[in-house]
C-alpha positions as a printed NumPy array, in Angstrom:
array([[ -75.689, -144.923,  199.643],
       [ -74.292, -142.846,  196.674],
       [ -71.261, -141.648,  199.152],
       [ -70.219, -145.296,  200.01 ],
       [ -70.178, -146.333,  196.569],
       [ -67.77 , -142.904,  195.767],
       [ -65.501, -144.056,  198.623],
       [ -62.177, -146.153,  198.018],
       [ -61.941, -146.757,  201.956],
       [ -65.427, -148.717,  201.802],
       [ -64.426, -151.442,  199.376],
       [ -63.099, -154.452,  200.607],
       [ -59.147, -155.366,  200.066],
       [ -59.611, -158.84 ,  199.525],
       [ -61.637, -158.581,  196.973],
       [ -59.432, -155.817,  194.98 ],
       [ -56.49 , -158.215,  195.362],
       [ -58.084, -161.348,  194.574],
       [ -59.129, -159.644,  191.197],
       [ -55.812, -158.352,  190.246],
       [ -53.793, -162.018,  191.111],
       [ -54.028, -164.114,  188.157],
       [ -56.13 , -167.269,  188.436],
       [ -54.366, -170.604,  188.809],
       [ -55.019, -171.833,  185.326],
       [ -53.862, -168.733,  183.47 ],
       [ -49.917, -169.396,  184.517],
       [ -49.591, -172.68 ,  182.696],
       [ -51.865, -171.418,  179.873],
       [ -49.334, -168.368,  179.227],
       [ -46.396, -170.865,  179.727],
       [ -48.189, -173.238,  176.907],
       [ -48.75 , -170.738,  174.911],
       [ -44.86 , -169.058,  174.762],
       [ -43.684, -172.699,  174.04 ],
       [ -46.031, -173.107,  171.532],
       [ -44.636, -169.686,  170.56 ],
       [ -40.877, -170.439,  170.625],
       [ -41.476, -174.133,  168.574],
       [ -43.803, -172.04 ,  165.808],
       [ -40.662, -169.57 ,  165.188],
       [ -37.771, -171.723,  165.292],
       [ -37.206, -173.9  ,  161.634],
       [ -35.134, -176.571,  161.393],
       [ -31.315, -176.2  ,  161.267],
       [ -29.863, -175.838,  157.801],
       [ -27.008, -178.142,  156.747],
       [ -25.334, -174.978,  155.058],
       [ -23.148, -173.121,  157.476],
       [ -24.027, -169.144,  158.463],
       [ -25.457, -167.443,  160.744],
       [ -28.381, -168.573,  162.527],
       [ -32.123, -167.684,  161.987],
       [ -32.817, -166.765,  165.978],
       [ -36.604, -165.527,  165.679],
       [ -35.556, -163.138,  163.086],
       [ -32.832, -161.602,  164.525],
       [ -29.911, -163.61 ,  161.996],
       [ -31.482, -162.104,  158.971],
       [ -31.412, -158.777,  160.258],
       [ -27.604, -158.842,  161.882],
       [ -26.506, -160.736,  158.283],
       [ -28.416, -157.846,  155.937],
       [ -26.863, -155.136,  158.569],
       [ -23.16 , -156.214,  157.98 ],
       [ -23.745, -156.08 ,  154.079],
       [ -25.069, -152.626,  154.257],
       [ -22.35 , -151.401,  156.97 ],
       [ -19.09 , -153.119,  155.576],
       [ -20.007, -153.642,  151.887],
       [ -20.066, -156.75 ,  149.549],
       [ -16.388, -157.617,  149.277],
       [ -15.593, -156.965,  153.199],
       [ -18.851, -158.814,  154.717],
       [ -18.354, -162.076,  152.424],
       [ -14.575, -162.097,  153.243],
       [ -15.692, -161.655,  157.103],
       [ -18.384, -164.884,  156.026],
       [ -15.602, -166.971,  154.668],
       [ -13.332, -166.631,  157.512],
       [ -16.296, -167.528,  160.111],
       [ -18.257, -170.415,  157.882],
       [ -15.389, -171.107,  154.798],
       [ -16.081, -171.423,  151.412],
       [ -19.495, -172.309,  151.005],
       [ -22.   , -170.307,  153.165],
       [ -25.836, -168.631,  153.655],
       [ -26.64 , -165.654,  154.865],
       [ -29.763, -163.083,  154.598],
       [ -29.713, -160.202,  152.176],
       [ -33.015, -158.346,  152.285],
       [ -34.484, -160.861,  154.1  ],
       [ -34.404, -164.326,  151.858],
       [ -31.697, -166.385,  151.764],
       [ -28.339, -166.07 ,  149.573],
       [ -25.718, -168.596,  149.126],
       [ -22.61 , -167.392,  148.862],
       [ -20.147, -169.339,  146.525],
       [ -16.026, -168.627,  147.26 ],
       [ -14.514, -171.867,  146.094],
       [ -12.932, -171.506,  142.449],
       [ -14.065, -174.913,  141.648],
       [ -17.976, -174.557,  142.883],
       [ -17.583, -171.214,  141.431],
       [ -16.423, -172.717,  137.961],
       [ -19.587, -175.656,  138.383],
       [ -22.032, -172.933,  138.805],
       [ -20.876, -170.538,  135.876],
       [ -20.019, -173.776,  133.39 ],
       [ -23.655, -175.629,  133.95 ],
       [ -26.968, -173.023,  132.556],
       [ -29.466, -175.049,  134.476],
       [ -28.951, -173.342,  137.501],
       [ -32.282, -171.172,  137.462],
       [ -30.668, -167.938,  139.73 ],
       [ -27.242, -167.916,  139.685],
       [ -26.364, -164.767,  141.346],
       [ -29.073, -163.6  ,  143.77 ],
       [ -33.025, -162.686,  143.656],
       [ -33.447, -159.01 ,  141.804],
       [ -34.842, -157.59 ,  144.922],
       [ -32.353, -158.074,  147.474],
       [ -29.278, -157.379,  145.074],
       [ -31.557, -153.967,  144.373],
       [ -31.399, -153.449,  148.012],
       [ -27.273, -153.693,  148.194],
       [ -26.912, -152.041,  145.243],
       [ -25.221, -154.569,  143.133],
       [ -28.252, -155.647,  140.548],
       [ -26.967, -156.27 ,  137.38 ],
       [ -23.49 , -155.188,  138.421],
       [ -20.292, -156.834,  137.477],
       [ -19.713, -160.513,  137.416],
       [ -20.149, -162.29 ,  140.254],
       [ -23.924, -160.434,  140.863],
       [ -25.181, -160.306,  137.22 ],
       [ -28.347, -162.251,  136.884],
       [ -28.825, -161.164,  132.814],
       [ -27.006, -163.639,  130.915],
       [ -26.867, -160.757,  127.798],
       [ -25.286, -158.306,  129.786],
       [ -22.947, -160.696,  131.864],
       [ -21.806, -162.023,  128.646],
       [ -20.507, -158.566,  127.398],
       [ -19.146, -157.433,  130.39 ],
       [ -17.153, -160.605,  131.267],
       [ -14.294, -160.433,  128.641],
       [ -13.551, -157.143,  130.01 ],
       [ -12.595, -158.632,  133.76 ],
       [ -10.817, -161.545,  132.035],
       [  -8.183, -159.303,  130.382],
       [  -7.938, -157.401,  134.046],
       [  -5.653, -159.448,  135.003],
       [  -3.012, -157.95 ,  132.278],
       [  -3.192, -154.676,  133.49 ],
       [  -0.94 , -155.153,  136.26 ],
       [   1.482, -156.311,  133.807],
       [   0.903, -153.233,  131.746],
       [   0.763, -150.481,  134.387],
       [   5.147, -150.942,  134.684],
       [   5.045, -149.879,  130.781],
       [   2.181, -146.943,  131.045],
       [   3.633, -145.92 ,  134.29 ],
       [   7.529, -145.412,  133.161],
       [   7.445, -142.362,  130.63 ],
       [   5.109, -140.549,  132.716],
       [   7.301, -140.803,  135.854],
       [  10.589, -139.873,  133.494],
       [   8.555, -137.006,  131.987],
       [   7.943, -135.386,  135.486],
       [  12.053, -136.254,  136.562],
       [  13.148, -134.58 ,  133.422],
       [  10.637, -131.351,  133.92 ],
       [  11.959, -130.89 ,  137.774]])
């Protein structure tokens, strides 16, 4: 008795396969239950143009190509796909990003805005917290720093003058 129970040839086939095979009702139970599955994950498309949410997988390619090609290249690659007013994932929540002068001038003009430029930890995660103009969510700071890129634009106009006695300097030494 113990030595039929120890052999695989004694048990019957039928009964090993009929085990193994799923029963009838589990098929439309796992289909139910993926459906149920794919509804649960999807959310409801957003009116703002950028890239889509796709179970997950939107945030993670949008926070990839800010980490890969930097700030300035990634939202110029945005603006050419979506235009001037787009959302995309940095660190996971959702950022708005602003390129027309005239939203841009709405935004900065008007104080009710609550966040202007971005949620502290996914700015920390870029790198740009509290850094420059367009990023700067401390209204103290941003107001110092923004005189300085508001004369910027005169330094082009200035580099011809600062430029011209070094370069006849070095001609007259050679």
């Amino acid at each position: 008795m113990l030595l039929e129970i120890l052999n695989p040839m004694h048990y019957n086939i039928t009964k090993v396969v009929s085990e193994s095979i799923p029963t009838v009702a589990t098929l439309p139970l796992l289909l139910l239950m993926g459906f149920l599955f794919l509804i649960w994950t999807c959310e409801e498309t957003s009116s703002i143009p950028g890239p889509g949410y796709c179970m997950g997988l939107g945030p993670l390619i949008s926070h990839g190509r800010f980490l890969c090609m930097g700030v300035g290249s990634a939202c110029n690659y945005y603006n050419k796909m979506y235009g001037e007013f787009m959302r995309v994932w940095i660190n996971g929540e959702e950022t708005l990003v602003i390129s027309k002068s005239s939203s841009m001038f709405h935004v900065m003009k008007h104080g009710h805005y609550s966040s202007r430029f971005g949620s502290k930890p996914g700015l920390q995660c870029i790198g740009m917290h509290e850094n420059g103009i367009i990023f700067n969510n401390n209204p103290t700071l941003w107001k110092e720093i923004r005189p300085y890129f508001t004369k910027g634009k005169y330094i082009e106009l200035g580099l011809p003058i600062v430029t011209l006695p070094s370069d006849v300097f070095l001609n007259q030494s050679l």
